[in-house]
C-alpha positions as a Markdown table, in Angstrom:
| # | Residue | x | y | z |
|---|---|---|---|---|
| 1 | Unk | 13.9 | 30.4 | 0.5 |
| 2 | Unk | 17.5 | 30.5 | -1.1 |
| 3 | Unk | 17.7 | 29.0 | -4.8 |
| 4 | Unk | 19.3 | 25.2 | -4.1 |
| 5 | Unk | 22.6 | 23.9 | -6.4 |
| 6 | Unk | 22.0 | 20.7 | -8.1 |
| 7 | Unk | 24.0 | 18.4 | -10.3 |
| 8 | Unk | 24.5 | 18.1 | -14.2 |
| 9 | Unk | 24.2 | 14.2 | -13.9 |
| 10 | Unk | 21.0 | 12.7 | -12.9 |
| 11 | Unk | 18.8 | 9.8 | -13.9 |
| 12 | Unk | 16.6 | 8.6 | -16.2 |
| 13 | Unk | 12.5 | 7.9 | -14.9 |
| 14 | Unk | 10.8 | 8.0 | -18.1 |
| 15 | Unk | 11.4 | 8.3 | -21.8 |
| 16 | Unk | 9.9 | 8.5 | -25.1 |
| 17 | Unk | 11.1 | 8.2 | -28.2 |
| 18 | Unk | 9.7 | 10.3 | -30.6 |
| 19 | Unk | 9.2 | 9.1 | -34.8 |
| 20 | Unk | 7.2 | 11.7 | -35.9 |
| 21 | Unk | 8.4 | 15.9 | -36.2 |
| 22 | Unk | 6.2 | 18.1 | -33.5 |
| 23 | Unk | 5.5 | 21.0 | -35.6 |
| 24 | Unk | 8.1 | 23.0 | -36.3 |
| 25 | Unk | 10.7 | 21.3 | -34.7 |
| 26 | Unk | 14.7 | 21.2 | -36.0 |
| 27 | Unk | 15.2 | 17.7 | -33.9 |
| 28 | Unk | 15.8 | 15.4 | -36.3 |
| 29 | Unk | 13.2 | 12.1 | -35.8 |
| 30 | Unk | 13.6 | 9.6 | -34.2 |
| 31 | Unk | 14.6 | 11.0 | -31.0 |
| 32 | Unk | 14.5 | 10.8 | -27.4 |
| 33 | Unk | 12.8 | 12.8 | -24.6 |
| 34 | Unk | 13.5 | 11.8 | -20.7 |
| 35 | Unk | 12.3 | 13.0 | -17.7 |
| 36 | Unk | 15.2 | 13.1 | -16.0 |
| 37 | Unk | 16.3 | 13.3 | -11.6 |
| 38 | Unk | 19.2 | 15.8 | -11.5 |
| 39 | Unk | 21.6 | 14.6 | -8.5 |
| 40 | Unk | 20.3 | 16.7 | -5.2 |
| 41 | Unk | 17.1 | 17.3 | -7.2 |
| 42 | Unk | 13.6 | 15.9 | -5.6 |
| 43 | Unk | 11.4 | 16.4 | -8.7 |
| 44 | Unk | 12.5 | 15.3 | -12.7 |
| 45 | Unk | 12.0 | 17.5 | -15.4 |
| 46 | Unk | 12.0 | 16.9 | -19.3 |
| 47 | Unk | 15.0 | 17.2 | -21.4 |
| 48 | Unk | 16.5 | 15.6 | -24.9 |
| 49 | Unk | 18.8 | 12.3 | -24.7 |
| 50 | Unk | 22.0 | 11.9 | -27.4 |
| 51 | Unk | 24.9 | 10.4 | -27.9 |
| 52 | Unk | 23.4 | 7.1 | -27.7 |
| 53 | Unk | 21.6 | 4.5 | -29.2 |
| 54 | Unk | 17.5 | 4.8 | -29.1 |
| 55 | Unk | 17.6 | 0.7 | -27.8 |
| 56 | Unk | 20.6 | 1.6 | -25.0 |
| 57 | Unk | 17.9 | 4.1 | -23.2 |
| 58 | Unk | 16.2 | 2.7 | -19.9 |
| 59 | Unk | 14.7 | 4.0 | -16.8 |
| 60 | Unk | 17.3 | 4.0 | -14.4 |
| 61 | Unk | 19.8 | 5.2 | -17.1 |
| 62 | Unk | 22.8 | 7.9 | -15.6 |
| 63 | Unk | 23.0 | 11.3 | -17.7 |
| 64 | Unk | 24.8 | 13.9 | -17.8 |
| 65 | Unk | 24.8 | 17.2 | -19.3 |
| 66 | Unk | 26.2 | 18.5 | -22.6 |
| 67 | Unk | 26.9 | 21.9 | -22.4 |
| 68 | Unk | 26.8 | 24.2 | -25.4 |
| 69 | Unk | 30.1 | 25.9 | -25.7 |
| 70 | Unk | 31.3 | 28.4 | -23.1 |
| 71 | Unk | 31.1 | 31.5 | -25.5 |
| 72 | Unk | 27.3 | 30.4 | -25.9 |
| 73 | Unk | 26.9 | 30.1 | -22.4 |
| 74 | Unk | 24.0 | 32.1 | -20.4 |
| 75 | Unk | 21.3 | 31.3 | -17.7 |
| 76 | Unk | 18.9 | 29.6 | -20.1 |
| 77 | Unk | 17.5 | 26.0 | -20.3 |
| 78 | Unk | 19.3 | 26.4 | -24.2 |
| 79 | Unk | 22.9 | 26.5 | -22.7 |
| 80 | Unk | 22.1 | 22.2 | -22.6 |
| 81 | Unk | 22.4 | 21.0 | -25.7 |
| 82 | Unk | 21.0 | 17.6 | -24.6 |
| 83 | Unk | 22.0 | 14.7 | -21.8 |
| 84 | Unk | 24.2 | 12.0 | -22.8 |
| 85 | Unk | 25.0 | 9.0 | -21.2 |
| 86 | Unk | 27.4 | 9.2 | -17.7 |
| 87 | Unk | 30.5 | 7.6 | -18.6 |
C-alpha cells in the first residue's frame, strides 16, 4: 500500500493542558497537548498547541502547522514546531 498525503490543518478531539514539567522536558508549563485529525487523516495523533490562549482551546478547534524554518527542515516529527490556531 502507497504512503497517503494529508494536510497540515486538522482538528482538535482532545486536549490537556499540562501545569506540572514531565521530567526533563524544555516546554515551558502550563501547556497544551492535543490529539489532533489532520485533514484526509482517519486516526488523530498527539502534538503541542501555541499561539493561543490555554482558555481559547476546545475540541472541535481548526489547527494548523508551524513549521520550523526551511533550513531546519527534514522528515522528522521535530520539523513541527507546534499547531496553532487556523486563521
Amino acid at each position: 500500500m502507497a504512503p497517503a498525503g494529508v494536510a497540515d490543518r486538522g482538528v482538535v478531539v482532545s486536549y490537556a493542558v499540562t501545569r506540572v514539567p514531565p521530567h526533563g522536558s524544555a516546554v515551558p508549563v502550563p501547556f497544551a497537548w492535543a490529539w489532533i485529525r489532520l485533514d484526509g487523516a482517519d486516526v488523530p495523533f498527539p502534538h503541542l498547541l501555541g499561539d493561543l490562549p490555554l482558555d481559547e482551546i476546545r475540541v472541535g478547534l481548526r489547527v494548523r502547522a508551524v513549521w520550523v524554518a526551511a533550513a531546519e527542515l527534514a522528515p522528522t516529527w521535530a520539523s513541527i514546531r507546534h499547531f496553532g490556531p487556523e486563521r
